[in-house]
MARPASE-866537 format. One record per atom (N, C-alpha, C, O, CB): residue number from 1; residue in one letter; chain; atom name; x, y, z. Coordinates in nm, 3 decimals. Each point is the difference from the previous one (the first is absolute). Glycine has a CB too. Example, Ala and Ser with C-alpha at 12.3 -4.5 7.8 and 13.67 -1.06 7.14 Angstrom:
1 / a / A / N / 1.319 / -0.569 / 0.780
1 / a / A / CA / -0.089 / 0.119 / 0.000
1 / a / A / C / 0.090 / 0.120 / 0.000
1 / a / A / O / 0.104 / -0.002 / 0.066
1 / a / A / CB / -0.293 / -0.115 / 0.059
2 / s / A / N / 0.154 / 0.222 / -0.197
2 / s / A / CA / 0.082 / 0.119 / 0.006
2 / s / A / C / -0.077 / 0.109 / 0.073
2 / s / A / O / 0.051 / 0.111 / 0.017
2 / s / A / CB / 0.067 / -0.174 / -0.232
END
This chain:
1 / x / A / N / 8.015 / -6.152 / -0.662
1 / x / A / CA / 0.007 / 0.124 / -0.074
1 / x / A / C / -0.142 / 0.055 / -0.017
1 / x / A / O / -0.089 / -0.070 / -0.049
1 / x / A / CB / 0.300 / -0.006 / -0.071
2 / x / A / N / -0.229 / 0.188 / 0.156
2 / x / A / CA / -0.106 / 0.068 / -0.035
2 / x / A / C / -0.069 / 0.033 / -0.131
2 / x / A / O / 0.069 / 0.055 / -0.086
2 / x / A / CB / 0.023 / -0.001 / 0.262
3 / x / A / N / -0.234 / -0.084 / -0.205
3 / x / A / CA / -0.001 / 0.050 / -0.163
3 / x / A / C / 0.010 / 0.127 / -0.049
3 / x / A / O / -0.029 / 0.065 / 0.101
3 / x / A / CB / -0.093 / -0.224 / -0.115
4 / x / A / N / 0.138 / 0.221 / -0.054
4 / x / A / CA / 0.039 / 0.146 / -0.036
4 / x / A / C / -0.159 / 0.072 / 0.024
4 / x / A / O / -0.108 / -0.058 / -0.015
4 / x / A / CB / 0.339 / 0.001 / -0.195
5 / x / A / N / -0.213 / 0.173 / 0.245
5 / x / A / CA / -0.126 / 0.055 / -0.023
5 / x / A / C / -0.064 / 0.082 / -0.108
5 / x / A / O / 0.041 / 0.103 / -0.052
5 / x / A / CB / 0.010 / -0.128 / 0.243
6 / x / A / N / -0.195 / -0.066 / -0.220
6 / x / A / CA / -0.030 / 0.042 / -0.083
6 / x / A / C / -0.109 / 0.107 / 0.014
6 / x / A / O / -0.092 / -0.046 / 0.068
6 / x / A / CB / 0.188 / -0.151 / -0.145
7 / x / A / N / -0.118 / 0.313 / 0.040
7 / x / A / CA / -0.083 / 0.086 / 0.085
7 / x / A / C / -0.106 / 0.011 / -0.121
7 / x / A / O / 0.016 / 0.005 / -0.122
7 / x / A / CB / 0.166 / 0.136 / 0.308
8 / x / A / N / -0.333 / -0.140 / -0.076
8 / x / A / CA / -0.154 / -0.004 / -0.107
8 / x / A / C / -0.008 / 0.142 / -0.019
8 / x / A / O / 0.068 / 0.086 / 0.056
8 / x / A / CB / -0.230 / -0.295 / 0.041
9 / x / A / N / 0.075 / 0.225 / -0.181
9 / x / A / CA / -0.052 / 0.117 / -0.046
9 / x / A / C / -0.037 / 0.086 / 0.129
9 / x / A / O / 0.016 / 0.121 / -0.010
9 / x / A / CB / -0.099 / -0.236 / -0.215
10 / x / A / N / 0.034 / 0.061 / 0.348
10 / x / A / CA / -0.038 / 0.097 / 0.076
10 / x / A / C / 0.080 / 0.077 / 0.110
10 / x / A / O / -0.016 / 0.101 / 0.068
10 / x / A / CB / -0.155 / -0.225 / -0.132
11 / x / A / N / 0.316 / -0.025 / 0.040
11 / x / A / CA / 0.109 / 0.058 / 0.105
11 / x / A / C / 0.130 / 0.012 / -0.033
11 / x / A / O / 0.096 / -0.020 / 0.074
11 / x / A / CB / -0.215 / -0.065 / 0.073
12 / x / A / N / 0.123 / 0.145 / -0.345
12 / x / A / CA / 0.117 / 0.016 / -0.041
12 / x / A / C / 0.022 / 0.173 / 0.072
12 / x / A / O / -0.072 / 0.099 / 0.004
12 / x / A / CB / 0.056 / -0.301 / -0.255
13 / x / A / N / 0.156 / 0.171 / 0.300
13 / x / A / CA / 0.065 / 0.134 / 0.001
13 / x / A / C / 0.053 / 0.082 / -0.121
13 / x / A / O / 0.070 / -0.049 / -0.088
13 / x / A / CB / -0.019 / -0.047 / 0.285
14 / x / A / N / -0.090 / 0.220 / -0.191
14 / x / A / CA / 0.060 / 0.050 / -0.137
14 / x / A / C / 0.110 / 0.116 / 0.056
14 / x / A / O / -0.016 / 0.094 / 0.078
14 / x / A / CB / -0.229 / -0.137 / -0.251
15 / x / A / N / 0.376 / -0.008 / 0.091
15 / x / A / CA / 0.105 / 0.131 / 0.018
15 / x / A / C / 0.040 / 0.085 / -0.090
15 / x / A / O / 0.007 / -0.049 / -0.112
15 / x / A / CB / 0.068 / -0.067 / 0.240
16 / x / A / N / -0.044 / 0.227 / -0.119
16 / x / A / CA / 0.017 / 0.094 / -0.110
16 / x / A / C / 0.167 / 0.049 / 0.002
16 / x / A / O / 0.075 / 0.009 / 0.097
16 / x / A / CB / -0.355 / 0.077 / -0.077
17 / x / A / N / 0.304 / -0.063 / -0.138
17 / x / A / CA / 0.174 / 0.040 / 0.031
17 / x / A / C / -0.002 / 0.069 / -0.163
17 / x / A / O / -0.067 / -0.035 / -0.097
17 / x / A / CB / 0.220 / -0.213 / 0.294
18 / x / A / N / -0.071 / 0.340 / -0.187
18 / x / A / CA / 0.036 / 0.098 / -0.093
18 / x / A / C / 0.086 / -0.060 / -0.096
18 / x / A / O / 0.072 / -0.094 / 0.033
18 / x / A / CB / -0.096 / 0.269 / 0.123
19 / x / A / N / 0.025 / -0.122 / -0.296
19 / x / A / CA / 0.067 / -0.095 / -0.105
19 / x / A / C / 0.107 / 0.111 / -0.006
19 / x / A / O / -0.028 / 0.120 / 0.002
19 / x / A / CB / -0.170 / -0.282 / -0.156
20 / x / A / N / 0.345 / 0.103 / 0.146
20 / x / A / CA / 0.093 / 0.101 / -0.007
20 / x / A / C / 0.076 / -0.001 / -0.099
20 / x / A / O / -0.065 / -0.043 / -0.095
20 / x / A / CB / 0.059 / 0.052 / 0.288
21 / x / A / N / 0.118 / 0.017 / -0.225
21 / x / A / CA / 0.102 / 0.002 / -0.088
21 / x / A / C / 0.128 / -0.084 / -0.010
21 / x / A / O / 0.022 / -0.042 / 0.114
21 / x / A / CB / -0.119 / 0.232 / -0.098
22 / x / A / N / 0.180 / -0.227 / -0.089
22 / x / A / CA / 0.118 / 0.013 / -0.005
22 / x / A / C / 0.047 / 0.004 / -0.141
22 / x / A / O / -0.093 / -0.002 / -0.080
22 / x / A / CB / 0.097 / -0.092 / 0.294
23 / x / A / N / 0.110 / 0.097 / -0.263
23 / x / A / CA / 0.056 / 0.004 / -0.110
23 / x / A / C / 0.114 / -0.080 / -0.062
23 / x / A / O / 0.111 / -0.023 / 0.048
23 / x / A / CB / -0.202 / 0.200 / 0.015
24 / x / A / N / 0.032 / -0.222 / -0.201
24 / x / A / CA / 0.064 / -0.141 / -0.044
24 / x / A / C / 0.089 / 0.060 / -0.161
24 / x / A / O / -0.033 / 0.077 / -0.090
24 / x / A / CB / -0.216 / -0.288 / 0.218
25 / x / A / N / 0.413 / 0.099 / -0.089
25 / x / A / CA / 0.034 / 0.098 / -0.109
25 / x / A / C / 0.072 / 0.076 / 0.026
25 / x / A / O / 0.065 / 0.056 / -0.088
25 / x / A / CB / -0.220 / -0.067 / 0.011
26 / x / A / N / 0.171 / 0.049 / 0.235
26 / x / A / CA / 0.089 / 0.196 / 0.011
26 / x / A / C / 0.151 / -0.051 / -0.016
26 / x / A / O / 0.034 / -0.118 / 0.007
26 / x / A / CB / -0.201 / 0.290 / 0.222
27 / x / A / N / 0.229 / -0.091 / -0.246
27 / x / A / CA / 0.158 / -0.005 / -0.023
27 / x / A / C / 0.011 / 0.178 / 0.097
27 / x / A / O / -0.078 / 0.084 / 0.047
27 / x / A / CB / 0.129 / -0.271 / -0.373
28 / x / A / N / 0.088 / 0.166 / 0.313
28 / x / A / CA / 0.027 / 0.093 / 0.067
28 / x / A / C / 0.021 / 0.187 / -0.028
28 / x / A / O / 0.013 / 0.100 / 0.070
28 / x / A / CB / 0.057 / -0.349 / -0.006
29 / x / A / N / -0.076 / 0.213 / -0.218
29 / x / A / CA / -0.054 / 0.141 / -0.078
29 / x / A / C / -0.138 / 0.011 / -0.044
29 / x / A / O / -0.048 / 0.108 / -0.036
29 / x / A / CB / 0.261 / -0.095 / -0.050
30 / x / A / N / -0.293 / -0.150 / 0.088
30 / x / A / CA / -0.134 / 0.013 / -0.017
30 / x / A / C / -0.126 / -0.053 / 0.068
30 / x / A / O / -0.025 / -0.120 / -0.013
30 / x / A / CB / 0.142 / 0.144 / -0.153
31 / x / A / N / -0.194 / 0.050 / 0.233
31 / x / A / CA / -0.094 / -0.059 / 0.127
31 / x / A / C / -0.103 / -0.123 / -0.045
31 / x / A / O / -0.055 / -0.056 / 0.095
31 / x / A / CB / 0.054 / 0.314 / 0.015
32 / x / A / N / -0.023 / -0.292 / -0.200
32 / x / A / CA / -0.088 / -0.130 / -0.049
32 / x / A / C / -0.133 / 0.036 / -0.042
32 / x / A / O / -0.052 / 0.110 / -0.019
32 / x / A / CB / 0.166 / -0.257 / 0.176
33 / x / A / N / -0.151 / 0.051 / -0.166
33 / x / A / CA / -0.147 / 0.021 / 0.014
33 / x / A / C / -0.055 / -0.074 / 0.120
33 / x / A / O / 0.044 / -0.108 / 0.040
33 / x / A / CB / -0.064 / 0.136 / -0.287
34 / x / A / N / -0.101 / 0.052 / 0.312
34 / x / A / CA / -0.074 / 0.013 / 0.101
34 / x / A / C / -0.146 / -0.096 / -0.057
34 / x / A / O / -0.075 / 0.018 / -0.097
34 / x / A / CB / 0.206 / 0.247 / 0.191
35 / x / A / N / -0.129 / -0.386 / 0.028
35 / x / A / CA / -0.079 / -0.080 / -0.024
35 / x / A / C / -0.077 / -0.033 / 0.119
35 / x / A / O / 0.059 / 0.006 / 0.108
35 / x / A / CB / 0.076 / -0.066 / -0.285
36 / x / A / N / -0.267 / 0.025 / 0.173
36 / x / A / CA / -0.038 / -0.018 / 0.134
36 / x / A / C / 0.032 / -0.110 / 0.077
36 / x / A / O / 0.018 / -0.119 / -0.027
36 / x / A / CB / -0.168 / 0.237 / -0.042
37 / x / A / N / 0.153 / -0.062 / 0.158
37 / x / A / CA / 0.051 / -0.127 / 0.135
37 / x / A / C / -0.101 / -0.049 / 0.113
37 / x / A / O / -0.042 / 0.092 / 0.071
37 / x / A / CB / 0.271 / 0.024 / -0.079
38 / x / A / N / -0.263 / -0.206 / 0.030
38 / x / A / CA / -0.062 / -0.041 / 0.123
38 / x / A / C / 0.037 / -0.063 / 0.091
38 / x / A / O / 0.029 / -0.114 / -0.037
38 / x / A / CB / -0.144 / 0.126 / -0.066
39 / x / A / N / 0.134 / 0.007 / 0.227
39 / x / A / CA / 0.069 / -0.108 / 0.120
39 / x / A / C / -0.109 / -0.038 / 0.133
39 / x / A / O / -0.071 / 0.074 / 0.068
39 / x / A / CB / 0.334 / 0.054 / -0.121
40 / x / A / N / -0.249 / -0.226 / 0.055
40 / x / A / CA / -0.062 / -0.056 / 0.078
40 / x / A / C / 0.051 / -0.107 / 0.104
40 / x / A / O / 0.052 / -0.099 / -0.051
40 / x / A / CB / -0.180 / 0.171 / -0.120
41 / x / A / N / 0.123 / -0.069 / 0.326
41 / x / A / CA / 0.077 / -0.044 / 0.073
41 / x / A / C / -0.121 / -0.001 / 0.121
41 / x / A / O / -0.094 / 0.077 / 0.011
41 / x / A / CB / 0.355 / 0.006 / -0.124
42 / x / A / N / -0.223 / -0.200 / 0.200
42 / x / A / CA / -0.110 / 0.020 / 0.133
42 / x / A / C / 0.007 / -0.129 / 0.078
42 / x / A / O / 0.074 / -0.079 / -0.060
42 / x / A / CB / -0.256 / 0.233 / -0.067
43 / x / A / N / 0.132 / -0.206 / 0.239
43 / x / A / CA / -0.030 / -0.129 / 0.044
43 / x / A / C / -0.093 / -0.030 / -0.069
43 / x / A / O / 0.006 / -0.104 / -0.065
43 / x / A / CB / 0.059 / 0.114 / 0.261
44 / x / A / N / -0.180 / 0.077 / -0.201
44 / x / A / CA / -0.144 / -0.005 / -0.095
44 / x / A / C / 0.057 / -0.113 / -0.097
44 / x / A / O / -0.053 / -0.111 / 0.003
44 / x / A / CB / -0.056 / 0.396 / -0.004
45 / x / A / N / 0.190 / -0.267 / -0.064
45 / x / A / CA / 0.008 / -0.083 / -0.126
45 / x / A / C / 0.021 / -0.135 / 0.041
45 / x / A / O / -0.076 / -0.073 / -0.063
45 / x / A / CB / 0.167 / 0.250 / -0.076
46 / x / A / N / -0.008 / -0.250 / 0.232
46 / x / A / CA / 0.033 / -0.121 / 0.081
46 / x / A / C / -0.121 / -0.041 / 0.016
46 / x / A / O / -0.029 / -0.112 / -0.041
46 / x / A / CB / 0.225 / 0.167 / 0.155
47 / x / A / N / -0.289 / 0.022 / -0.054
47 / x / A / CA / -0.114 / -0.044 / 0.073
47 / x / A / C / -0.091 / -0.012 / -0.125
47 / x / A / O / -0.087 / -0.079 / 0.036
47 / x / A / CB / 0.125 / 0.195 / 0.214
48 / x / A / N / -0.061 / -0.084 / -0.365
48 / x / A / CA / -0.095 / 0.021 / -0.114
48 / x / A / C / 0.087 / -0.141 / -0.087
48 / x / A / O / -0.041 / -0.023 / -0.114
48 / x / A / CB / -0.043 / 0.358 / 0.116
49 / x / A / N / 0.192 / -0.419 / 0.048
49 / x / A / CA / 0.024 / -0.117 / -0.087
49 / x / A / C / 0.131 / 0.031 / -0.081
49 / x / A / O / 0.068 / -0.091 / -0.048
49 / x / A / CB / -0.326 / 0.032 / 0.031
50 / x / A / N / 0.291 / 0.200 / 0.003
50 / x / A / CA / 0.157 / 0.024 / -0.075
50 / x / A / C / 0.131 / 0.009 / 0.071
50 / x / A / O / 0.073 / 0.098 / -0.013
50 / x / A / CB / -0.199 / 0.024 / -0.128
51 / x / A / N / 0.161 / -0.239 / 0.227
51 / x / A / CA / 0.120 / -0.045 / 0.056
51 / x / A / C / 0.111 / 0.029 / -0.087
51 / x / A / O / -0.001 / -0.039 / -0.117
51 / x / A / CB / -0.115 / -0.128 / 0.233
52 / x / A / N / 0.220 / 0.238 / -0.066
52 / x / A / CA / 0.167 / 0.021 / -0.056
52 / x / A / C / -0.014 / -0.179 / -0.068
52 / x / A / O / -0.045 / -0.105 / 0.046
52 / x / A / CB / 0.227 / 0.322 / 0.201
53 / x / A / N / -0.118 / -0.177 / -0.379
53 / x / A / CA / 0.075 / -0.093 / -0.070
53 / x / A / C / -0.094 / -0.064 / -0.099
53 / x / A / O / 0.025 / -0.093 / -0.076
53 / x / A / CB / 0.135 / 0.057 / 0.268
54 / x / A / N / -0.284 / 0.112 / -0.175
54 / x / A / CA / -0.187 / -0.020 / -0.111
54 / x / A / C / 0.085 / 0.050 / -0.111
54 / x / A / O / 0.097 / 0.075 / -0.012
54 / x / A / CB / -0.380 / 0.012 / 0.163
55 / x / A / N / 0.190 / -0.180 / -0.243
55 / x / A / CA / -0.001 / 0.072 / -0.140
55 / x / A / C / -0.131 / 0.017 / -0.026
55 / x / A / O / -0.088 / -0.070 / 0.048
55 / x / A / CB / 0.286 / -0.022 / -0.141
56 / x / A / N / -0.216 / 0.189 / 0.014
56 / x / A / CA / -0.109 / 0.093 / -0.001
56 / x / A / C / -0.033 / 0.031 / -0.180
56 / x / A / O / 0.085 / 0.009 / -0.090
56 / x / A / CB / 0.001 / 0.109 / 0.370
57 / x / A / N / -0.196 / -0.109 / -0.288
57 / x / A / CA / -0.057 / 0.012 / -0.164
57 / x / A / C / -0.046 / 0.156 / 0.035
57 / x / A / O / -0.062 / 0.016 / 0.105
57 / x / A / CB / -0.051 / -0.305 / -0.203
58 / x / A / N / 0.135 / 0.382 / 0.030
58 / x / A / CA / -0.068 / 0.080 / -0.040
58 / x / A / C / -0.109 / 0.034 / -0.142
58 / x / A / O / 0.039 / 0.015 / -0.116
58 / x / A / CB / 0.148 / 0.009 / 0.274
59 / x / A / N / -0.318 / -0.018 / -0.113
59 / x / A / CA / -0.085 / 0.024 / -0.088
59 / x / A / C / -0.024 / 0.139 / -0.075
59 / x / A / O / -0.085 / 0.073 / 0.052
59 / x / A / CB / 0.014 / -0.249 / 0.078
60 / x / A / N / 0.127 / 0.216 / -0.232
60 / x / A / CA / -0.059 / 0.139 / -0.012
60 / x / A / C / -0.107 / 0.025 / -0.085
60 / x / A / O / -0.015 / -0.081 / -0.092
60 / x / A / CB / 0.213 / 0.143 / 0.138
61 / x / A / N / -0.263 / 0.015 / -0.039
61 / x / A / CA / -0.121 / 0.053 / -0.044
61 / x / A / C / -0.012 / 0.156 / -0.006
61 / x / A / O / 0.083 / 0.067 / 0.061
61 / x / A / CB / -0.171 / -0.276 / 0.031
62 / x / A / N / -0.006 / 0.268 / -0.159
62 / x / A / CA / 0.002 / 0.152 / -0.004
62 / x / A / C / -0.065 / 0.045 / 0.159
62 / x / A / O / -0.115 / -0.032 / 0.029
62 / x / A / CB / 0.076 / 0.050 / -0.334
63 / x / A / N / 0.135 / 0.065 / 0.408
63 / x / A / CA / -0.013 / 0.029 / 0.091
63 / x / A / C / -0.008 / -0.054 / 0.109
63 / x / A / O / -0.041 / 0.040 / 0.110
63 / x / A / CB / -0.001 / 0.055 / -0.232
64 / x / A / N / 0.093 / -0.208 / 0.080
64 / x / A / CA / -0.014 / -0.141 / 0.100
64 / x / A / C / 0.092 / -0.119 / 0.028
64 / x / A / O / 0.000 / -0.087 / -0.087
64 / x / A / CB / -0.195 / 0.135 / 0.016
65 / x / A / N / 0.285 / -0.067 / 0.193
65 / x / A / CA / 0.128 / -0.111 / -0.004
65 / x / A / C / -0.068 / -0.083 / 0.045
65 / x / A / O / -0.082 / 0.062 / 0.067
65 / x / A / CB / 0.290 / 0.035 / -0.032
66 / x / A / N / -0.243 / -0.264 / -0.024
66 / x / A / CA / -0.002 / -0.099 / 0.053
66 / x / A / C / 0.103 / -0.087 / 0.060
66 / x / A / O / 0.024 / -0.097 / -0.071
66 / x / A / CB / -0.175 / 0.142 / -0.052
67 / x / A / N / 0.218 / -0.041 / 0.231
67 / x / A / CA / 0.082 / -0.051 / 0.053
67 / x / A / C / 0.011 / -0.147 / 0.062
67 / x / A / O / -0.013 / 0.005 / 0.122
67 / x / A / CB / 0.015 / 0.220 / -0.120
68 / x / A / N / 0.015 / -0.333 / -0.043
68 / x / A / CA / -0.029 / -0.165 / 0.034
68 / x / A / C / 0.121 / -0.057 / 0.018
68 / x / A / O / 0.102 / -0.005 / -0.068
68 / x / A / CB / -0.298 / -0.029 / -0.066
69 / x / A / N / 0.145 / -0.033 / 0.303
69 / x / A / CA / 0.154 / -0.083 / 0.041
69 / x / A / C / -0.018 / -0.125 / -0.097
69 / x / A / O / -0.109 / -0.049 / -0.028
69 / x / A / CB / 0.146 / 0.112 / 0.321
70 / x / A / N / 0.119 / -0.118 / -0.352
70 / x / A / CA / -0.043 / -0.123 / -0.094
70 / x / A / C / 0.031 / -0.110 / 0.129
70 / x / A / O / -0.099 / -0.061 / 0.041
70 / x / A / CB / 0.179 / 0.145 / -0.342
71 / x / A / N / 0.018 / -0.105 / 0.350
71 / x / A / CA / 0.005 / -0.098 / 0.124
71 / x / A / C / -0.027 / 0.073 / 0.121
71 / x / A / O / 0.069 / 0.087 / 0.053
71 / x / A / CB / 0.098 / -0.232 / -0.156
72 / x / A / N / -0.297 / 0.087 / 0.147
72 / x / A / CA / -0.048 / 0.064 / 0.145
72 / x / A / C / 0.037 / -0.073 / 0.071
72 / x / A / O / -0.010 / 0.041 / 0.115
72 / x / A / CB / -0.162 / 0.058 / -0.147
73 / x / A / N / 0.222 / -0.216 / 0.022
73 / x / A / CA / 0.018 / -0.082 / 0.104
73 / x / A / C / 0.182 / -0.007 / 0.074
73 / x / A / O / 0.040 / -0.107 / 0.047
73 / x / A / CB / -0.279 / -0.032 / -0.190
74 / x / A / N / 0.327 / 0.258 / 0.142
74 / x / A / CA / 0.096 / 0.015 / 0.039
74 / x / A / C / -0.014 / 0.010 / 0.150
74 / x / A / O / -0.095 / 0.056 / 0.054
74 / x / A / CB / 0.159 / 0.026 / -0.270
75 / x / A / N / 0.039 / -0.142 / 0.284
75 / x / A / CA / 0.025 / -0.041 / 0.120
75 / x / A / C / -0.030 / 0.192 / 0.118
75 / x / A / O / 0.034 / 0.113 / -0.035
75 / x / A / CB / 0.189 / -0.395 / -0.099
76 / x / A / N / -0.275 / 0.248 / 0.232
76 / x / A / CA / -0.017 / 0.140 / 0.076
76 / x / A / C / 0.116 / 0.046 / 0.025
76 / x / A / O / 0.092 / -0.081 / 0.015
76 / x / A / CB / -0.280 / 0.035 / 0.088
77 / x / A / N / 0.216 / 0.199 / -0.091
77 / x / A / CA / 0.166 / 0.061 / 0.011
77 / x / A / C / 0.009 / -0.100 / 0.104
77 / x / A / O / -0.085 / -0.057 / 0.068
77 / x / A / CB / 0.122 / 0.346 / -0.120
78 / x / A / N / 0.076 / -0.295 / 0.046
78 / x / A / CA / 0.112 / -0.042 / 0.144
78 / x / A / C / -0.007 / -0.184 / 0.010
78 / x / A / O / 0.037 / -0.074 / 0.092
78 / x / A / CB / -0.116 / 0.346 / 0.097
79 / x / A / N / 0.034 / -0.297 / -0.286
79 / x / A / CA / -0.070 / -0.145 / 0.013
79 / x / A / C / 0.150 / -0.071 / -0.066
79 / x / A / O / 0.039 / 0.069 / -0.094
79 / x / A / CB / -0.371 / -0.026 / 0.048
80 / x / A / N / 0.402 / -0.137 / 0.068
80 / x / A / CA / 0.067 / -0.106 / -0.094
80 / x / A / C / -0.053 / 0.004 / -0.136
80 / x / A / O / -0.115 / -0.038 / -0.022
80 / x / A / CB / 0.149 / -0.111 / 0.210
81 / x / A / N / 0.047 / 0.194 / -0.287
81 / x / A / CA / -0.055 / 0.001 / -0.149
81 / x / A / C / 0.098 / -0.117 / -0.112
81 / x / A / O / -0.021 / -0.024 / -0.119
81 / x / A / CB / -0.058 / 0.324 / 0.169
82 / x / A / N / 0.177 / -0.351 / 0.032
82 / x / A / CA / 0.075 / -0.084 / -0.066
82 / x / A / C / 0.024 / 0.060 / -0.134
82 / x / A / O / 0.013 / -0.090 / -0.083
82 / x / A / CB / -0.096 / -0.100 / 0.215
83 / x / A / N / 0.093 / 0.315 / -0.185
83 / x / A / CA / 0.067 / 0.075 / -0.083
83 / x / A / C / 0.127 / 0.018 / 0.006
83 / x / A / O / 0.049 / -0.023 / 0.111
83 / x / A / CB / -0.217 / 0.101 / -0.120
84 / x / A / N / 0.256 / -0.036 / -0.092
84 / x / A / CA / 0.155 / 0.020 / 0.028
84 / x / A / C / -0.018 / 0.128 / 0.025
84 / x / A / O / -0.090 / 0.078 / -0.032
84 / x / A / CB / 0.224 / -0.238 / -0.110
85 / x / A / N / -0.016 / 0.175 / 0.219
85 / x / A / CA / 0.050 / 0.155 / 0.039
85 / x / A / C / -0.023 / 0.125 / -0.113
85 / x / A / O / 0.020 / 0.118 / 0.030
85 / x / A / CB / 0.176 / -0.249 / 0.110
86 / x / A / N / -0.237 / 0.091 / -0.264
86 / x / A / CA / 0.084 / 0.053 / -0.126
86 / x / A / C / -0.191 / 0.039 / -0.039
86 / x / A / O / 0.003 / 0.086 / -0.088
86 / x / A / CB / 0.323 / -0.276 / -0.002
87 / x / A / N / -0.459 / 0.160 / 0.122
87 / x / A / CA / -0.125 / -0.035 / -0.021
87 / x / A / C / -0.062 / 0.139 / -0.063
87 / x / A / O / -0.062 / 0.020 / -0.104
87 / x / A / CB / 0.057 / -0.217 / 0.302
88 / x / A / N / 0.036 / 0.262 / -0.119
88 / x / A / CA / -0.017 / 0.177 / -0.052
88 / x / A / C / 0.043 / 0.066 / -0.095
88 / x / A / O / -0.076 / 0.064 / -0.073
88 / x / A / CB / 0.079 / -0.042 / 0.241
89 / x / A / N / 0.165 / -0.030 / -0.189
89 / x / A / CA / 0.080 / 0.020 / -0.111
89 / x / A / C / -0.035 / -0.073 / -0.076
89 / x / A / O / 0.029 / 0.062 / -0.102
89 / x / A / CB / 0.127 / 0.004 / 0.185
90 / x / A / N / -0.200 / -0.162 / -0.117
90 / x / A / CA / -0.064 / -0.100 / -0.119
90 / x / A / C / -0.114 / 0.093 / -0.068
90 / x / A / O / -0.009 / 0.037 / -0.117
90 / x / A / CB / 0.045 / -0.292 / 0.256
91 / x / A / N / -0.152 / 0.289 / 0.012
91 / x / A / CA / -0.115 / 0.030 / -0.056
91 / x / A / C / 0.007 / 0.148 / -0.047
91 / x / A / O / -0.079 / 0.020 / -0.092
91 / x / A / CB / -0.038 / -0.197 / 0.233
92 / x / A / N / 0.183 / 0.280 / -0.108
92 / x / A / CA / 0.079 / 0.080 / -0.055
92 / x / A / C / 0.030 / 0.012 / -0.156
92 / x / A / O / -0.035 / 0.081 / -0.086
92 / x / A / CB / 0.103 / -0.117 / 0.303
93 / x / A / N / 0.039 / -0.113 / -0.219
93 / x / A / CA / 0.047 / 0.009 / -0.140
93 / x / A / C / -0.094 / -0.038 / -0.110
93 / x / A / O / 0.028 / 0.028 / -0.117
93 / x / A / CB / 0.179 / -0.071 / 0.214
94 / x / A / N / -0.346 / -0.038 / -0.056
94 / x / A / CA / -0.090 / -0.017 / -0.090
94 / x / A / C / -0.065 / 0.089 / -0.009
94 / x / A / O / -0.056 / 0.009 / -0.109
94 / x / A / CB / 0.058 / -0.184 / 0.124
95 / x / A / N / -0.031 / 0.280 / 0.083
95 / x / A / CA / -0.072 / 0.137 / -0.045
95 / x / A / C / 0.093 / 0.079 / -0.089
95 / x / A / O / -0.038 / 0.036 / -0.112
95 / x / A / CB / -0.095 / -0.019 / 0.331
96 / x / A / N / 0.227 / 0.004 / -0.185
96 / x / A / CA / 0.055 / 0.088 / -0.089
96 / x / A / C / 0.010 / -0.031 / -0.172
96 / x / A / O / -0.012 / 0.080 / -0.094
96 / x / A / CB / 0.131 / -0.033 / 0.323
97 / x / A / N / -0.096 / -0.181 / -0.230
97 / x / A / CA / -0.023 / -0.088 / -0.135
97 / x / A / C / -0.083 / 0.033 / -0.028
97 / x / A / O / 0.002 / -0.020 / -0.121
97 / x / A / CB / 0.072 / -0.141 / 0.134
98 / x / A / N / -0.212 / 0.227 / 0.023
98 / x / A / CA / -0.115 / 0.020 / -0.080
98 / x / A / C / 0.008 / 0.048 / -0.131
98 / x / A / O / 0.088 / 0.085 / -0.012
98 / x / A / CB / -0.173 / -0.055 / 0.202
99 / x / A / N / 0.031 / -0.053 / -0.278
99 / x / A / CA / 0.035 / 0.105 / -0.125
99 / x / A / C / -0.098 / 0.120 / 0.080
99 / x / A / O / -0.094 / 0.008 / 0.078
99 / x / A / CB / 0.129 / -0.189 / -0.356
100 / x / A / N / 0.077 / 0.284 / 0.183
100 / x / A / CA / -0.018 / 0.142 / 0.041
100 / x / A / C / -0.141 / 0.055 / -0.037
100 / x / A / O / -0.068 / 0.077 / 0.068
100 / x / A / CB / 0.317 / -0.043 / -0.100
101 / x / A / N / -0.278 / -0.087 / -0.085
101 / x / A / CA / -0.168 / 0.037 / -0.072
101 / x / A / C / -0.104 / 0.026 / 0.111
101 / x / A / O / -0.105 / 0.061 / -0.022
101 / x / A / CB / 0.135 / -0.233 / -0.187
102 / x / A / N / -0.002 / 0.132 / 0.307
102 / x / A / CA / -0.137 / -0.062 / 0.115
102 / x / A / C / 0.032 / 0.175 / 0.103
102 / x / A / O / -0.079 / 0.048 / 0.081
102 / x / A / CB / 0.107 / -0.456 / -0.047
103 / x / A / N / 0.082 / 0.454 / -0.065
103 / x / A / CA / 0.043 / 0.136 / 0.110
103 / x / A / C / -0.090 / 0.132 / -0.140
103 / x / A / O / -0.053 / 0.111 / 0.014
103 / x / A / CB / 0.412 / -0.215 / 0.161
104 / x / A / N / -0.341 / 0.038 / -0.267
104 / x / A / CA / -0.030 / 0.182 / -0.080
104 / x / A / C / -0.131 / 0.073 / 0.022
104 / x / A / O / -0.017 / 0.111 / -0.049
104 / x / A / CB / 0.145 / -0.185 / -0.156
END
């Protein structure tokens, strides 16, 4: 397995992406409230150490997310993971368990 990459100060890539919307709350007579959204998706991320099925810490700070894989050491896609079929929907159901406090 390859080690994740960790990129130095002189050969971090920097990407930019627009903060968008969605709305939490709407019903169907009332549109919600509008909260910001960020998405982020890429190989980039595989290759930077955040393999499907990472759990991930977010750091916040004023104007600033810190994003940290907690187990880097997950098997490369396509690799034998001796996980059950069910490994995703698990990790799924512990995100969603989050308390909500951590979204406001």
């Amino acid at each position: 397995m390859k080690p994740p990459m960790v990129p130095s100060t002189s050969s971090a890539r920097i990407r930019k992406i627009k903060v968008g919307r969605i709305y939490r709350n709407h019903t169907r007579n009332a549109p919600g409230t509008a909260v910001p959204f960020i998405r982020i998706s890429g190989k980039w991320l595989e290759q930077a150490g955040f393999r499907m099925g990472s759990v991930v810490t977010i750091t916040v700070q004023s104007g600033e997310l810190t994003l940290t894989v907690q187990n880097p050491n997950l098997p490369e896609v396509g690799q034998t993971t001796g996980c059950s079929p069910n490994a995703f929907q698990e990790a799924e159901r512990v995100t969603r368990s989050t308390p909500k406090s951590i979204y406001a």
